[in-house]
N, C-alpha and C positions, 0 to 999 in steps of 0.2 A: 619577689617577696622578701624583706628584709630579715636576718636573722635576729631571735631574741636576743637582748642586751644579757650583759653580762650577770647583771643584779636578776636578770629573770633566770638566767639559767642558774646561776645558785639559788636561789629559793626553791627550785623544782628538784635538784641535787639533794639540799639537806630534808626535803619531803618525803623522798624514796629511802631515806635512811631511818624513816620515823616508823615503818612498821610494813611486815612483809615483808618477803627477800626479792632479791634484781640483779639478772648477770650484767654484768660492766665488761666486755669483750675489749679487748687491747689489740690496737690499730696501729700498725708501723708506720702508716703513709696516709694522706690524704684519699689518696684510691680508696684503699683496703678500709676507712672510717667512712666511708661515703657507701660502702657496700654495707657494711652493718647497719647505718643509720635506715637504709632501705629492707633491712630485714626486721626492720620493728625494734631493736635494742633501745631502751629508755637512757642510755648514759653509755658513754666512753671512757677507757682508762689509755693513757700511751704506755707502750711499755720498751724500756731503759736501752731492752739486748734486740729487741726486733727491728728496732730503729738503729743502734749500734749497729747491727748486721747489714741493713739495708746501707748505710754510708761504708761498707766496707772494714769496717773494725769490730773488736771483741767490744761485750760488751760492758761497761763502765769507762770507755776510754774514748766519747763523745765530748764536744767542748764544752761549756758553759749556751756560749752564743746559738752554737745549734739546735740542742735541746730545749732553748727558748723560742727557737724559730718553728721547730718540731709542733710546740704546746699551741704556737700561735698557730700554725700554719691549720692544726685539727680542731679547734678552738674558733676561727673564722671559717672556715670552709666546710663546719656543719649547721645543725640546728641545737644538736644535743648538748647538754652539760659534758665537761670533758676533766677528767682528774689526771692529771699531769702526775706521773714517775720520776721524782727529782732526785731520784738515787740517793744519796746522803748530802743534797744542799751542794753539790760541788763545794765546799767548803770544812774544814775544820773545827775551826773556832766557832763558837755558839754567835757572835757577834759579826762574824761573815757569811754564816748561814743566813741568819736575820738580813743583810744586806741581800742576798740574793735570792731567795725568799720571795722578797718586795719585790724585785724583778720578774718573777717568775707569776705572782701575783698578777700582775700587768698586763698578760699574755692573752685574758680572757677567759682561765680554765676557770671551772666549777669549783675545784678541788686541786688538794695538792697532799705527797705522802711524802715521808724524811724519815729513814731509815739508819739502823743504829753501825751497819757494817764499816770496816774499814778498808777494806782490800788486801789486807795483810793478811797470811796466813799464818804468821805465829802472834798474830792477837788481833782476832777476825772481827771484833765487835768493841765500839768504845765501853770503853769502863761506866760503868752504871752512874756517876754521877753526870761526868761529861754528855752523856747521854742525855741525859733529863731536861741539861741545859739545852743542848741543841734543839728539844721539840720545845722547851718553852721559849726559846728564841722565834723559832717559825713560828709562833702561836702572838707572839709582841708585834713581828713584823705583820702579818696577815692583821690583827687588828688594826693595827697603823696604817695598813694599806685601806681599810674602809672596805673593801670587797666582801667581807664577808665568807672569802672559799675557804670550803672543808678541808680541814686540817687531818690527816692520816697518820698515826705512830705507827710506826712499822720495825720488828724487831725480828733480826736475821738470824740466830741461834741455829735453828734447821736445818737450815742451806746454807751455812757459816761454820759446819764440824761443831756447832756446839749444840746437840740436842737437848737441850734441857727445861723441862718443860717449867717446874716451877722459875729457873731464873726467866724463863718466857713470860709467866703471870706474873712476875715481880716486874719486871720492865713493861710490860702493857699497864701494869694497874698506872705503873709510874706517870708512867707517857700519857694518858688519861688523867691523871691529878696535873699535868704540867700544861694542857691545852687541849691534847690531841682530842677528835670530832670522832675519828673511828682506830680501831685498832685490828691491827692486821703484824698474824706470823707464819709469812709464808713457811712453807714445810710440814706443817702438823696436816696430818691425813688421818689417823685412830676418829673414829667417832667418838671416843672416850677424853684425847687430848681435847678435840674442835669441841664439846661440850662443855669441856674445863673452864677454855679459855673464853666463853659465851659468860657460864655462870662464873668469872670473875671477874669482867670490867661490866656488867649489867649495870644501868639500862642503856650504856654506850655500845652502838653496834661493831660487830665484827664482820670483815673483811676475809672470804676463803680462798686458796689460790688452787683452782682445777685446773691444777696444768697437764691432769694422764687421765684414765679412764676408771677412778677407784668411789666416785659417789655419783648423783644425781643433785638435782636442783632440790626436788620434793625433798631428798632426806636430809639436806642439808637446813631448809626451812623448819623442819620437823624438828631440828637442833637448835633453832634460834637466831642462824645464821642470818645477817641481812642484805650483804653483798658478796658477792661471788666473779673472779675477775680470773682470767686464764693467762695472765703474763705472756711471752711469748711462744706457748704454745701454737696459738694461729698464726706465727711467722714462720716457726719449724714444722707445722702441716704444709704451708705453702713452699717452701725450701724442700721438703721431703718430695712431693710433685716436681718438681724442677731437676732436682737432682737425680731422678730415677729417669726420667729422659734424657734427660742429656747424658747420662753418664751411658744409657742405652746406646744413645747416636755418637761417642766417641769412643767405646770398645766394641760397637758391632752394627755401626755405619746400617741401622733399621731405626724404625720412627716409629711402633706402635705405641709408644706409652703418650703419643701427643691425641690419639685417638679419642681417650675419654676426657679431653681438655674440652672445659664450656667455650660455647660457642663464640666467635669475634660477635657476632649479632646481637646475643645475649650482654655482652660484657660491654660493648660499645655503645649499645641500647641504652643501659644503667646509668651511662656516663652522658648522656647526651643534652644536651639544652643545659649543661651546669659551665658555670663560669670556671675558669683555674682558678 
């Protein structure tokens, strides 16, 4: 059965963003998106450090080319819409963002987010205007591309040392006057911030990041919330399983902790009759 075109998986993408909430679970592999796809999940997000982790590297220190190959690889190899993690554009300049942008475009996702950070820790986040540029560069290029994918402002303040919540709503409002489709900052967890940030870019939806165990779906709806994505949380559950075995079977040569691992039957089942 072939999979939908790309024009059909955005139309169903920017549908789910139009009212009601929807977790968007973050798949490091082909495997691990083919597993959710089969638990009912309406949409996929990739995420930046689970896939970093999985090629062996910290995460932001993935290439350009791979991370295109990543968006592709989950992008072809489901049914679902798929919102590609393009960290900051690998790029700079608002005008090389753009350039790769389009590329990234190309790949088949749904959706695509560009993120205000810089990696620097003595200046964690571009300066607000260059900022602005960057998403209304992704916002030039994705038109020009004709695709149609949702476009995400994402602004790192939270998990960048810089909490702040009003510069948060001043850079979301922004990034939403510059193109952005949804607006997402990761690290706000107050129901009083995630409510803030709701009633100040309305009626553009927002993006929540459940990466620990501090809300629900329901309360989060209940706030206005419309997407919900758990970044690589589900890499570091699966990483946490692995690691407490093996680390078992190299300081104390026993195997219990493989005990409660799902079945080959199970896991092989799920996989079975599906093309690479």
């Amino acid at each position: 059965m072939p999979l939908p075109a790309q024009a059909d998986r955005v139309r169903e993408f920017r549908r789910l963003h139009e009212s009601g909430c929807f977790v968007i679970p973050n798949p490091w592999d082909l495997g691990s998106a083919r597993l959710l796809e089969g638990l009912g999940f309406r949409a996929l997000a990739t995420t930046s450090s689970g896939f970093a982790w999985s090629r062996g590297v910290a995460d932001n220190h993935v290439r350009l080319e791979d991370a295109l190959g990543y968006f592709r690889a989950i992008a072809e190899g489901t049914g679902l819409p798929v919102n590609g993690d393009f960290e900051g554009g690998f790029a700079v300049e608002p005008e090389d963002v753009a350039t790769n942008v389009a590329l990234a475009a190309a790949t088949g996702v749904a959706g695509l987010s560009i993120e205000d950070s810089t990696g620097d820790p003595a200046r964690p986040l571009f300066d607000f205007e260059p900022a602005v540029q960057r998403v209304r560069a992704a916002r030039r290029a994705i038109d020009e591309s004709g695709t149609g994918v949702l476009l995400t402002g994402r602004t790192e303040g939270f998990i960048a040392g810089r909490p702040d919540l009003a510069e948060t709503i001043r850079r979301l409002t922004a990034y939403a006057e510059a193109g952005a489709d949804c607006l997402f900052a990761p690290g706000i967890r107050t129901f009083e911030e995630i409510g803030a940030v709701v009633r100040a870019v309305a009626p553009r939806p927002v993006n929540v990041l459940a990466g620990a165990d501090f809300t629900t779906v329901a309360r989060l709806a209940d706030l206005g919330v419309r997407r919900i994505s758990v970044g690589g949380a589900l890499a570091r559950a699966a990483w946490s399983g692995f690691l407490a075995a093996a680390r078992e079977i190299a300081e104390h040569g026993t195997f219990s902790g493989l005990a409660g691992a799902v079945s080959f039957a199970e896991i092989n089942g799920t996989f079975a009759g599906r093309a690479g």
